[in-house]
N, C-alpha and C positions, 0 to 999 in steps of 0.2 A: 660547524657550529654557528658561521654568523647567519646561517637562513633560520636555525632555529633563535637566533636571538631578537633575529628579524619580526618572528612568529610571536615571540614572547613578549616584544615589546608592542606591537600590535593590539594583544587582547587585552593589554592593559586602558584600551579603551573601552573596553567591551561593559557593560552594566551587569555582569554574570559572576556571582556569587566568588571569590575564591578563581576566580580563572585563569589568574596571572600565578598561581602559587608556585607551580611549578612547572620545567619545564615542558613537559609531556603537556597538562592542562592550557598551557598557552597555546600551543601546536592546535589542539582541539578545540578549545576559544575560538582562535581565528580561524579553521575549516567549519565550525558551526555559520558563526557570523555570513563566512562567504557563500555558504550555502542560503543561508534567509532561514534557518530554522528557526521556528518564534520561543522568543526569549526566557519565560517560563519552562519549555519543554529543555531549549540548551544549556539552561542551568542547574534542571534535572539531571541531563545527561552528566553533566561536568561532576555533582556531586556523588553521583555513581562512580564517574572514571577515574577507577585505581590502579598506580604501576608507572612506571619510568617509561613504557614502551607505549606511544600514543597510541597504533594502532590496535593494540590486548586492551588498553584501557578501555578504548572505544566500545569494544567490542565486548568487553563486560558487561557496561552500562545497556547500550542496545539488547543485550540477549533478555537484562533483566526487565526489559518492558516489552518486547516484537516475540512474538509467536509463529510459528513458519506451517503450515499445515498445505503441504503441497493439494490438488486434486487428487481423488481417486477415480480413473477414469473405467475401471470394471465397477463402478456400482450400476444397482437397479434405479437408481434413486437421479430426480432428473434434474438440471443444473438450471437455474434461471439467474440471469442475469437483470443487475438492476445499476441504473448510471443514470447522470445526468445526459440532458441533448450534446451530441457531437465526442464524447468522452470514447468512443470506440469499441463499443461494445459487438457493433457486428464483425469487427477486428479479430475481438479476443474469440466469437465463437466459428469463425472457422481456422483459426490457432486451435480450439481445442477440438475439431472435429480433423483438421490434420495434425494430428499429437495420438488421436484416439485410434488402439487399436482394433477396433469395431466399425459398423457401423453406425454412422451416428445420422440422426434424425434434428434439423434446426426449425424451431414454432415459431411461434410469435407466443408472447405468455398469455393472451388471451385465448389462442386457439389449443394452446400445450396443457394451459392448466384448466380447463374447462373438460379435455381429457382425460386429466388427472384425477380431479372430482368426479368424473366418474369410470373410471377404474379401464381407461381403452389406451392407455399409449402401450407403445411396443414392448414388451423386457425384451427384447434380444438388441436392440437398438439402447445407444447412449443418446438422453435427449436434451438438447440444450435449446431453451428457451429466451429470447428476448424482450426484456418486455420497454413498454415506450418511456422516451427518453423522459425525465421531471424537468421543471425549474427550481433550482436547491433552494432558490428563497421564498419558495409556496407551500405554508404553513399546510394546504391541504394536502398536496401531494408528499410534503413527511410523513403523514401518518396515514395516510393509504402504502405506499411504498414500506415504511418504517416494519408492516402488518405481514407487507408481504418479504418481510427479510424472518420473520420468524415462524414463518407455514411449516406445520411439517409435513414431515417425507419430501421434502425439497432440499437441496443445497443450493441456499439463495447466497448469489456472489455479488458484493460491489462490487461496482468499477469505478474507476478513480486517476485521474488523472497527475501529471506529476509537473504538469507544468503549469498550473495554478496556484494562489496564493498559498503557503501551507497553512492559515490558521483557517481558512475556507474547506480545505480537506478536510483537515482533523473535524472541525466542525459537522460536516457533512458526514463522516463515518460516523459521529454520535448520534446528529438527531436522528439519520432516518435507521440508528441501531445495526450497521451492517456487522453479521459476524466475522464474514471473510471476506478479503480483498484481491482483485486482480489489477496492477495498477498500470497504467498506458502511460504516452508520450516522454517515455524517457530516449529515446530517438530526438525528440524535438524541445530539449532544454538542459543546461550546461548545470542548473541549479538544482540541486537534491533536499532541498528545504520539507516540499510539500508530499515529499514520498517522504521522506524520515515524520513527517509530522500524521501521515496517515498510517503507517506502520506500527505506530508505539502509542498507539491512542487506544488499547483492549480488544481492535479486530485482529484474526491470525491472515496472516499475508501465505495466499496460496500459492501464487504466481506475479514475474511482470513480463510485460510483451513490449519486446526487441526487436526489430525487424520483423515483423512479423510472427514470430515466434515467441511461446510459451518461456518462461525460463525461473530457475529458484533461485532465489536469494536470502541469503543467509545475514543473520548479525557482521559476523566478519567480514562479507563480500561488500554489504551498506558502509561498516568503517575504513576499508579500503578504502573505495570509491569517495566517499568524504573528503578523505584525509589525502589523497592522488594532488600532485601540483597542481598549480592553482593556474 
């Protein structure tokens, strides 16, 4: 009891709605805080999280905003990735060309989807395309990029990284409209801020890549990890 009184007394500094009411919400107070989740969104979460049990409560709240939509990696249908510079996206596409039980063919988006339009990529091959990196603060490239997140016959994937500011993520999966996300560098940042903030911002979260590797993450597996010693 005194770590959780510890916790409770804590988020009694927090500027978050209701956060100290009880004990469970204090618990989740101060794992939001320590993660950097922006303050808006942890107050959301809070007024969502019901229940004595921090972790169910978490995990309520998160379910009622995060979407999980793993890949399908037997589609016809070709993957293009879209991220900013350095975000890892030639990372996540040979993750998902070793994940894929096919052969998988990797473009550039300009060579994949000019294929595309006209009707020459492979069906027997899974194709994951790249395309070049933005700067998030270039009004133009939001809305070239934004255009190409909603092509069809694509399954256009952000990427997103986790070890950035989170109100910069969330941001960035609005303007440039991403439906689905894959999010990186969580290998290299102790703070779950900017992944909780790009998760529950209306994109479905398909994947994050872990060592290397593809992997899903569910509401409850985000509030574990939150809620994990500090």
């Amino acid at each position: 009891m005194a770590a959780l009184s510890q916790h409770q007394q804590s988020a009694t500094l927090l500027a978050f709605p209701g956060a100290a009411q009880t004990i469970a919400g204090g618990v989740i107070a101060a794992a939001l805080r320590h993660h950097r989740v922006p303050e808006l969104l942890a107050a959301q979460l809070l007024r969502a999280a019901s229940g004595a049990d921090p972790q169910g409560a978490l995990t309520k709240a998160l379910s009622s905003r995060m979407g999980v939509t793993p890949l399908d990696l037997n589609t016809d249908r070709p993957i293009l990735l879209l991220g900013e510079r350095g975000v890892g996206k030639s990372a996540v596409a040979a993750a998902i060309a070793a994940m894929a039980r096919r052969e998988c063919l990797l473009l550039t988006a300009q060579e994949g989807l000019a294929q595309h339009r006209a009707g020459a990529l492979p069906a027997a091959r899974l194709v994951v395309m790249e395309a070049d990196g933005f700067h998030p603060l270039n009004p133009k490239a939001r809305g070239a990029f934004a255009a190409l997140s909603e092509m069809t016959g694509v399954d256009a994937i952000g990427v997103v990284s986790a070890c950035g500011d989170a109100e910069d993520a969330a941001e960035m999966v609005k303007g440039f409209r991403f439906r689905r996300l894959i999010v990186t560098g969580l290998d290299r940042t102790r703070r779950l801020g900017a992944l909780t903030a790009a998760v529950t911002c209306g994109a479905g979260l398909a994947h994050v890549l872990k060592g290397g590797n593809l992997e899903n993450l569910y509401p409850d597996n985000l509030a574990a990890a939150l809620l994990a010693p500090m």
